[in-house]
C-alpha positions as CSV (number, residue, x, y, z in Angstrom):
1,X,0.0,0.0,0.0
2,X,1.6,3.4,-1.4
3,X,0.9,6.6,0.2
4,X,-0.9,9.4,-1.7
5,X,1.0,12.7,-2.2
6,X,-1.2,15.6,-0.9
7,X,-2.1,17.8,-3.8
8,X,0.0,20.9,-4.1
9,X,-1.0,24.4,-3.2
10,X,-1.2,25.2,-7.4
11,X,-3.3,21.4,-7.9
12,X,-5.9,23.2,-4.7
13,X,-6.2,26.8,-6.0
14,X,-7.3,25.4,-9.7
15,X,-9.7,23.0,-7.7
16,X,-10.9,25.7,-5.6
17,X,-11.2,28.0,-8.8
18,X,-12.8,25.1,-10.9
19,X,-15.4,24.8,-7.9
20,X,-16.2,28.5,-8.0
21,X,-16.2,29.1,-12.0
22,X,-19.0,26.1,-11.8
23,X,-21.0,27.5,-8.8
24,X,-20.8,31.1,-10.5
25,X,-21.8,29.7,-13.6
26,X,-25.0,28.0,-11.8
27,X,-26.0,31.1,-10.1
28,X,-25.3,33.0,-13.4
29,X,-27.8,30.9,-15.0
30,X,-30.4,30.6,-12.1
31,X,-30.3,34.8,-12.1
32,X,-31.1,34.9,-16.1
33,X,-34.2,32.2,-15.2
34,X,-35.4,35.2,-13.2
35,X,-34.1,38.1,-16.0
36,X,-30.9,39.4,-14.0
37,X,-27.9,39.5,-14.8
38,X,-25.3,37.6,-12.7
39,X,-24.2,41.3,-11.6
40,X,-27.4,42.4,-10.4
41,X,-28.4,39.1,-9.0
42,X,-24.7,39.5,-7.1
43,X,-26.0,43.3,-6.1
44,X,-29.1,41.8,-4.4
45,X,-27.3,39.3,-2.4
46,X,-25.2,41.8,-1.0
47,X,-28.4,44.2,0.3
48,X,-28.9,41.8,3.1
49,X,-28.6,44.4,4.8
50,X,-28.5,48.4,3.4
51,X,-25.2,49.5,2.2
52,X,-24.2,52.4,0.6
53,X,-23.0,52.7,-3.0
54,X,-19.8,53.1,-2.6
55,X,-19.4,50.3,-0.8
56,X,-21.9,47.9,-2.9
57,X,-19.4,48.5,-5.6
58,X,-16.5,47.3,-3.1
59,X,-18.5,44.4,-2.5
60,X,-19.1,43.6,-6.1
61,X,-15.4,44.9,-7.6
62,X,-16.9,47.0,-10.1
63,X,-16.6,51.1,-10.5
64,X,-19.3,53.1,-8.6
65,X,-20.3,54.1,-12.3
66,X,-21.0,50.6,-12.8
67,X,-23.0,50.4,-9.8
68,X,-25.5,53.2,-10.8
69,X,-26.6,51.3,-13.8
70,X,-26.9,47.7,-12.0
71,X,-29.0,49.7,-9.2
72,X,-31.3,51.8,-11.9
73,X,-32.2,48.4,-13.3
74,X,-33.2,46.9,-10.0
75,X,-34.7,49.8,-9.0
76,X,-36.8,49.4,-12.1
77,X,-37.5,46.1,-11.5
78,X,-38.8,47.0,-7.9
79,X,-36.3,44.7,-6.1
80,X,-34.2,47.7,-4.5
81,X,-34.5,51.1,-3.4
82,X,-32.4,53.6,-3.1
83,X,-32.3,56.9,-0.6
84,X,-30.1,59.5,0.7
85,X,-28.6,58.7,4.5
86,X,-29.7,60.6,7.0
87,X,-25.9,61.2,8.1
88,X,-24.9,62.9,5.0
89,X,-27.5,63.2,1.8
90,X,-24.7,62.8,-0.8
91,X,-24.5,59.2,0.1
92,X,-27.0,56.8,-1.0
93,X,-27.8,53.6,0.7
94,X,-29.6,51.0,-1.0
95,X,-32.0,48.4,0.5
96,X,-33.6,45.4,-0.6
97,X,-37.1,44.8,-1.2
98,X,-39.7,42.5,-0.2
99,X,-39.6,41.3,-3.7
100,X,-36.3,41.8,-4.1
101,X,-35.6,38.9,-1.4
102,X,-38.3,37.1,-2.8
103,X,-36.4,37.0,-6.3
104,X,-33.3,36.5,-4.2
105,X,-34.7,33.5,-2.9
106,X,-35.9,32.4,-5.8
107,X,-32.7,32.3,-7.8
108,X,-31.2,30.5,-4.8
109,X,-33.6,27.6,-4.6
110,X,-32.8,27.5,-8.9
111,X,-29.5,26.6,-8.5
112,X,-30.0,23.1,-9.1
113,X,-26.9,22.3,-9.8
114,X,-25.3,23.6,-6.5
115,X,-27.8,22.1,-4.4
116,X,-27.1,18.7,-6.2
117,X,-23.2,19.2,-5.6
118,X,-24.0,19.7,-1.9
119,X,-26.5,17.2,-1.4
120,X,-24.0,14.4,-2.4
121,X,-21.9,15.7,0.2
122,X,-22.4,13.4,4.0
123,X,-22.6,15.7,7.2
124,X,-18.8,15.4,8.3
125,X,-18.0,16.2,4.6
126,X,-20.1,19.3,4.7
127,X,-18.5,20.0,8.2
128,X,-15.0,19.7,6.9
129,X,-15.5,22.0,3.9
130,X,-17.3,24.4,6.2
131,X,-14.4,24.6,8.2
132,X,-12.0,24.9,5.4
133,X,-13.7,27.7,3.6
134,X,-14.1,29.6,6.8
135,X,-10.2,28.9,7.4
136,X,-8.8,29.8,4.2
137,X,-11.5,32.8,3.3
138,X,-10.2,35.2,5.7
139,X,-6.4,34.9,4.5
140,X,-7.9,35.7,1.0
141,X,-10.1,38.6,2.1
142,X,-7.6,40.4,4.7
């Protein structure tokens, strides 16, 4: 009986990125079921809570111009609002919707393909990559 060489750190970021490119790619397509782009379907995940522009295009790694256009659509779509902050009126801080999360929901619950991959996963699995992502996200994030 051989032993296995552990992959190498180049072997785990492709897996990683291979992992994320399909998840993105699921979500990507579970947004356009419900007519948003991957961007704006992105924007609405990250109104959990209200943020202001500038920092919803921190969140998403896109220009604040870019922002303004993705927000003007959901806007349109009634999913988000958008209003000056008390603090200081130049600032605007977006919010979700109640429809907005109910979209938000909605394209969650689509990814079929996601929920499949995790699914096959047993409860020490899911507990292993739980506590590998939450290890290794922080070191990519600081």
């Amino acid at each position: 009986m051989g032993t296995t060489t552990p992959p190498s750190t180049a072997d785990l970021m492709e897996a990683v990125a291979a992992v994320g490119t399909a998840y993105f790619q699921d979500f990507a397509a579970a947004a356009a079921r419900h007519g948003l782009s991957s961007s704006q379907a992105k924007a609405l995940k990250s109104l959990r809570e209200p943020v202001p522009m500038r920092a919803l295009a921190g969140r998403l790694g896109c220009d604040a111009s870019n922002v303004t256009g993705i927000v003007d659509r959901l806007e349109g779509l009634g999913l988000a609002n958008r209003e000056a902050s008390a603090g200081d009126r130049r600032v605007k801080i977006v919010t979700i919707t109640d429809k907005g999360l109910e979209v938000l929901d909605q394209v969650q619950r689509d990814m079929a393909k996601a929920h499949r991959a995790f699914a096959s996963l047993s409860p020490e699995q899911r507990t292993a990559l739980d506590g590998l992502c939450r290890q290794v996200l922080p070191l990519l994030t600081g």
